[in-house]
N, C-alpha and C positions, 0 to 999 in steps of 0.2 A: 431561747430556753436552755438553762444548763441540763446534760446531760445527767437522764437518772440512771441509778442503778438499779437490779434484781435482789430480793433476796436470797441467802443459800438454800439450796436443796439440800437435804440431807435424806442418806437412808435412814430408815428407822430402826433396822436390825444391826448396822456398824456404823452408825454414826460418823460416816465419810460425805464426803461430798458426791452426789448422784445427780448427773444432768435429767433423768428419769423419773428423779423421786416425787411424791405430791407433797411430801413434807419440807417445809419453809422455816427456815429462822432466821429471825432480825437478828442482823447481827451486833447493832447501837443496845437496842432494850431485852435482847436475848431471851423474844417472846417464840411460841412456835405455832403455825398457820395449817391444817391441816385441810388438805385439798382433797382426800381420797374419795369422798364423796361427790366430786364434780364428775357429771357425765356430758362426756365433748360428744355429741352425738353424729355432726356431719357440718361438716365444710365444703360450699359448693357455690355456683355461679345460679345467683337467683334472677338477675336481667343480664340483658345484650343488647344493646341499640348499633347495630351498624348504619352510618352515613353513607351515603352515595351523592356521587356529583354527576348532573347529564340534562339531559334537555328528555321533557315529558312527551312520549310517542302521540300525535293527536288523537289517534282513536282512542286513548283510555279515558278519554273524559268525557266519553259516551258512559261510561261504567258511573259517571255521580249526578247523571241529570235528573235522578228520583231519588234524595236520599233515605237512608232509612231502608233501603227493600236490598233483594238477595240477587246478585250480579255472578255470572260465570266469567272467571279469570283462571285463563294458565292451566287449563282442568279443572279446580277447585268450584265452588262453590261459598261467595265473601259478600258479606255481610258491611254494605256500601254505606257511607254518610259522611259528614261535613265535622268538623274540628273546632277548636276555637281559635282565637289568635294567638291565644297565650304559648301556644306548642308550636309555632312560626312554620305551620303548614296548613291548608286550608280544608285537604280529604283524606280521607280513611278507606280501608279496606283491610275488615277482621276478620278471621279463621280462629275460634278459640279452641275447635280439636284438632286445629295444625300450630294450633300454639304463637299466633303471627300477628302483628299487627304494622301494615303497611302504610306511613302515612307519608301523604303524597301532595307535590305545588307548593313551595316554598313560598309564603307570603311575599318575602320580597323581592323575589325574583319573579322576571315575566315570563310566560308561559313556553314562548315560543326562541330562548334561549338558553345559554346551559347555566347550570346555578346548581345550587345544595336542593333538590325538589326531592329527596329521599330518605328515611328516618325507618328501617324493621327492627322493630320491636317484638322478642321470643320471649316466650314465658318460660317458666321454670320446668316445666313438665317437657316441652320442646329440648331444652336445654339439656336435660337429664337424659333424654330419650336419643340423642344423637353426640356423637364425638363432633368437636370442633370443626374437623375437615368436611364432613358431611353437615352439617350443620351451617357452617359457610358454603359450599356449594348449592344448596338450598337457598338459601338468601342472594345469593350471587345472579340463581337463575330468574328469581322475582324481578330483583334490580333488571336486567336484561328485557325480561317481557314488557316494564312499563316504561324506560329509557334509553332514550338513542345515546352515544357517546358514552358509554356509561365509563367511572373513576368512580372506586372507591375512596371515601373522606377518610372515614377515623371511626373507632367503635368507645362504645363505652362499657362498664361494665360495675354491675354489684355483686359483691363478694359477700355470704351467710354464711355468718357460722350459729347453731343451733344446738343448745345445751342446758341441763339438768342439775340441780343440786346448786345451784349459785342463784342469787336477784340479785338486782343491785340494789347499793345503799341508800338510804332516804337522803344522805347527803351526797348523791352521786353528782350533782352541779361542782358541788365544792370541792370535790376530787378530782372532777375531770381538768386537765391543765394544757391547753392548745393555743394555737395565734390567734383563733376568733374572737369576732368581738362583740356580737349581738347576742343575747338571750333573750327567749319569749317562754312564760311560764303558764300554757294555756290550759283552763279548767271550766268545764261548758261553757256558756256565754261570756266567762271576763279573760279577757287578756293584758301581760304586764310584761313591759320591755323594758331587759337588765342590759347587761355593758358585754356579753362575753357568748355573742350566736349561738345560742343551744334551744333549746323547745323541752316545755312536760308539758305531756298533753294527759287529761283527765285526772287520773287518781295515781299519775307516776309511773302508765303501764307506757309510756314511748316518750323515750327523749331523743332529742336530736339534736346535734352537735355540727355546726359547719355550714355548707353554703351549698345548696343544691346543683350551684355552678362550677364549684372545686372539688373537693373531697369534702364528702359527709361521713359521719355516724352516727347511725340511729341502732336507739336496744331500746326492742321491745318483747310483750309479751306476747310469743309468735302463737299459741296456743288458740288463745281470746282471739285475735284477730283471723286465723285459720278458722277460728267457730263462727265468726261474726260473717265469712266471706263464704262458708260453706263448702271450705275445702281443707276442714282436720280431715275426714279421712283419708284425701290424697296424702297427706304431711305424714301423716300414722303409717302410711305405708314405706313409705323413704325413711320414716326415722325406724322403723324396724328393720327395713331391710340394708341399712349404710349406716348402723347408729352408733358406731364406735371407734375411737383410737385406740380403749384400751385390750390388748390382745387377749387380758385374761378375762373379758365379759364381755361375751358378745352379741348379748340379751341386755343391751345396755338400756332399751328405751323403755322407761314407769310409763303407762297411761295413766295413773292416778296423777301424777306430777305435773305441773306446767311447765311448757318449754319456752326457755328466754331463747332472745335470737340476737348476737350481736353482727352490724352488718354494715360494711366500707362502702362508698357508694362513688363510683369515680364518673366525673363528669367526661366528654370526648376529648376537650381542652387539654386538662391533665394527662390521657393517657398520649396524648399527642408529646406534651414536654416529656414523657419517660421513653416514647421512643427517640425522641431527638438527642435523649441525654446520657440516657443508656449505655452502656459500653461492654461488649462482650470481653472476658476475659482475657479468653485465648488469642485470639486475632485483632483488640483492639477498634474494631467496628463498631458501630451505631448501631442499637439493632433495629431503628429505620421501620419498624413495623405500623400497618393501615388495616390491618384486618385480622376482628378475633381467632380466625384461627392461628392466626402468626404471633398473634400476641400470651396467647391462652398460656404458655409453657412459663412465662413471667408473673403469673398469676400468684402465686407463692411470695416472689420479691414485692408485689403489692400487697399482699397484707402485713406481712412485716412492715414496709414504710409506713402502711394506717398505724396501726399499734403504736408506733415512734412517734405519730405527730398526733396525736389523740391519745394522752398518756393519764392511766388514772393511778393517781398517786397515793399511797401509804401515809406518807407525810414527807416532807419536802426531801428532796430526791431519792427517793425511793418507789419503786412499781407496788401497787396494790399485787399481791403471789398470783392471783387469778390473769391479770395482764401478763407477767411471765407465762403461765403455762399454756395459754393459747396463743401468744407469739411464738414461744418455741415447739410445741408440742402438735402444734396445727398444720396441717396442711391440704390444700386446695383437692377438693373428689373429681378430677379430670382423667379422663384416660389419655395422659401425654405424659414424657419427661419433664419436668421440671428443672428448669433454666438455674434457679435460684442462688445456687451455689459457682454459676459460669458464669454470672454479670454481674457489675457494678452497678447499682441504680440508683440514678440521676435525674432528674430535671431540671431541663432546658428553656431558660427564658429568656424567649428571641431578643427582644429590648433590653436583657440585661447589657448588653453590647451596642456599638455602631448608636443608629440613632435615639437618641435618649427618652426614658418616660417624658421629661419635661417638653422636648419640644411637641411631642403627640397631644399633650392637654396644653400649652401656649396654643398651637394650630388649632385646635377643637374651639376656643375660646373665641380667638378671633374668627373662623367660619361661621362659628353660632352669630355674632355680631354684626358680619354681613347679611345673614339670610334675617335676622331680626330687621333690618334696615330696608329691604326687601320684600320683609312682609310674605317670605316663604314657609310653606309650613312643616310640621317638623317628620310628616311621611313623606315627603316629598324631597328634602332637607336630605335626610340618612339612604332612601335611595340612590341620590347623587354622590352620595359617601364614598357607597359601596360597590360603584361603578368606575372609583378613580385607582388607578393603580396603586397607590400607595395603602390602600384599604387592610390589606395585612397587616403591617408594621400595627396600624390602630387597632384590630381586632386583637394582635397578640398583646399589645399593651395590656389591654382590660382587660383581657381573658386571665394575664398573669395576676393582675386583682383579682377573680374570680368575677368577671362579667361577662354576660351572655352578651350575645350580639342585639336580644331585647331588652337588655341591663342599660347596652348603651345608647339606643334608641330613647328610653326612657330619660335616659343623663340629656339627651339633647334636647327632648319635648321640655324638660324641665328650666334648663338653660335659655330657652328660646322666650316662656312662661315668663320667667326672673327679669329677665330685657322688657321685655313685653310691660309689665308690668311699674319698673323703674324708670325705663326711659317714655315708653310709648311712643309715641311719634315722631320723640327728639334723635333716634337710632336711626 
């Protein structure tokens, strides 16, 4: 995609150029875009999924032999039950007023060795409620009480920003301009898949953009969904009391108004290529980071990069003014420094180098065509995948597509299906 540009700012009392200003002019059709009515309410980290690596202590799987009922862990009091597969862990353990959700047994890893068996999931009010460091110490000590060995994997994390005075446009599809390639246009019961991964869902109140597996963005209407979930009054509260950038009002939140919510969603994957790719300024290092508190201070440098690759355009290379003013004018409600301006930020794709996409999917092809021959089946098939040493190289491949490790599970059932079905018995 060529690089767009911003509109000018201009002040409105000397008609100079103000990085500050809300007033916009084209400067091709020498229109002018008045922004003073947009209320940036608050920018903040709405999830956090830290990974852990370790082998599961045997006594806690006394804690899911009843699911559904109320288990003592760690001092707490959590709220025990069973998962689906879709989420590639098998149990849970919830605390919704410590804001936690602990899911635990990695599907395909076996019990009684070390593997990914760890996934806490904080909510926003947790989130909000504690500084990063504190925050991850918390999560650190859970990981601990239910795993021997324990390693930190990777975090993920969604970035909300929530604001006033803007909706988007009824042609917000045909403005948005990114790599993806899917859209689904979902309205109750009928669904219809376009060429360019984006979602409207209902009446236009949530689109989404990207791949659940990479970088997402979704805007929607945080308001409706806050009332639907029964928690506007927590939101009412934080948008009162955090509801502003702009210094001269800071009575910035209407309850009369609906609040849209535009919101980056970075899978573990990606945050992993930024820290590998990363490069601090000053010293030239990687900033190598595995856990949100280490990583929290870059927070800032990710939403910048969403805004760049999720670009809604004015008309062809031009930012819609609104894209301008919450890339530059926005920043992340953390109580840390902010890295932002001290690193370079990059992403790192391990297969860009050394062994090639190409030989990772020749090898897939051919495996799939012995285990068809063989008549092995395809859980069976991707556990032995994922036990050979070379397993990285193929994780990072797809991952660099935007595929899960059940993205790729799926490619191989499907693979195996295709043979199956072409050859049969000739395989």
């Amino acid at each position: 995609m060529a690089k767009a540009k911003d509109f000018n700012r201009i002040d409105p009392e000397t008609g100079l150029e103000s990085t500050t200003s809300r007033l916009f002019v084209d400067p091709g059709q020498m229109g002018f875009i008045d922004l003073s009515d947009v209320r940036l309410l608050r920018c903040g980290v709405d999830t956090v999924r830290q990974l852990y690596q370790g082998m599961v202590r045997p006594e806690i799987m006394a804690l899911f032999e009843v699911p559904g009922t109320i288990v003592d862990f760690a001092g707490q009091r959590w709220h025990s039950g069973r998962v689906g597969r879709d989420s590639g862990y098998q149990y849970k353990l919830q605390n919704a007023d410590l804001g936690l959700i602990l899911l635990v047994k990695n599907f395909n890893k076996k019990l009684d060795v070390i593997g990914p068996h760890l996934k806490i999931e904080v909510s926003p009010h947790a989130i909000d409620n504690l500084s990063p460091e504190r925050l991850q110490a918390r999560m650190d000590y859970y990981a601990h009480q239910l795993l021997s060995h324990v390693e930190v994997n990777q975090c993920a994390v969604h970035l909300a920003l929530d604001l006033q005075g803007w909706t988007p446009p009824l042609d917000l599809v045909a403005q948005m301009h990114c790599k993806a390639r899917m859209h689904r246009d979902i309205s109750g019961i009928n669904e219809i898949k376009w060429a360019t991964k984006s979602s409207v869902y209902g009446r236009g109140e949530t689109s989404m953009f990207g791949s659940a597996n990479g970088v997402q963005l979704c805007i929607y209407n945080k308001t409706e969904q806050a009332r639907a979930t029964d928690k506007l009054d927590y939101w009412e509260s934080v948008w009162k009391r955090r509801d502003s950038f702009d210094d001269v009002d800071p009575d910035n939140y209407n309850p009369d108004q609906d609040v849209w919510r535009i919101e980056l969603r970075y899978h573990h994957s990606i945050i992993q290529q930024f820290a590998s790719g990363s490069v601090d300024l000053q010293t030239a290092a990687f900033i190598e980071t595995r856990t949100f508190a280490d990583f929290s201070a870059h927070l800032d440098g990710l939403w910048r990069y969403g805004l760049g690759q999720f670009k809604l355009l004015a008309r062809p290379g031009y930012f819609q003014p609104i894209w301008t003013l919450i890339r530059e004018d926005v920043r992340v409600d953390l109580p840390v420094d902010s890295l932002l301006d001290e690193t370079e930020y990059k992403r790192y794709y391990k297969t860009s180098r050394g062994f090639s996409g190409k030989n990772v999917e020749l090898f897939l092809g051919n495996f799939v065509s012995l285990l068809a021959r063989e008549r092995v089946g395809a859980a069976k098939a991707f556990d032995r995948l994922k036990d050979w040493e070379c397993w990285p190289v193929i994780r990072d491949h797809y991952a660099a597509k935007e595929m899960s490790e059940r993205d790729i599970y799926k490619h191989i059932k499907a693979l195996l299906e295709e043979r199956s079905v072409r050859w049969g018995r000739a395989v």
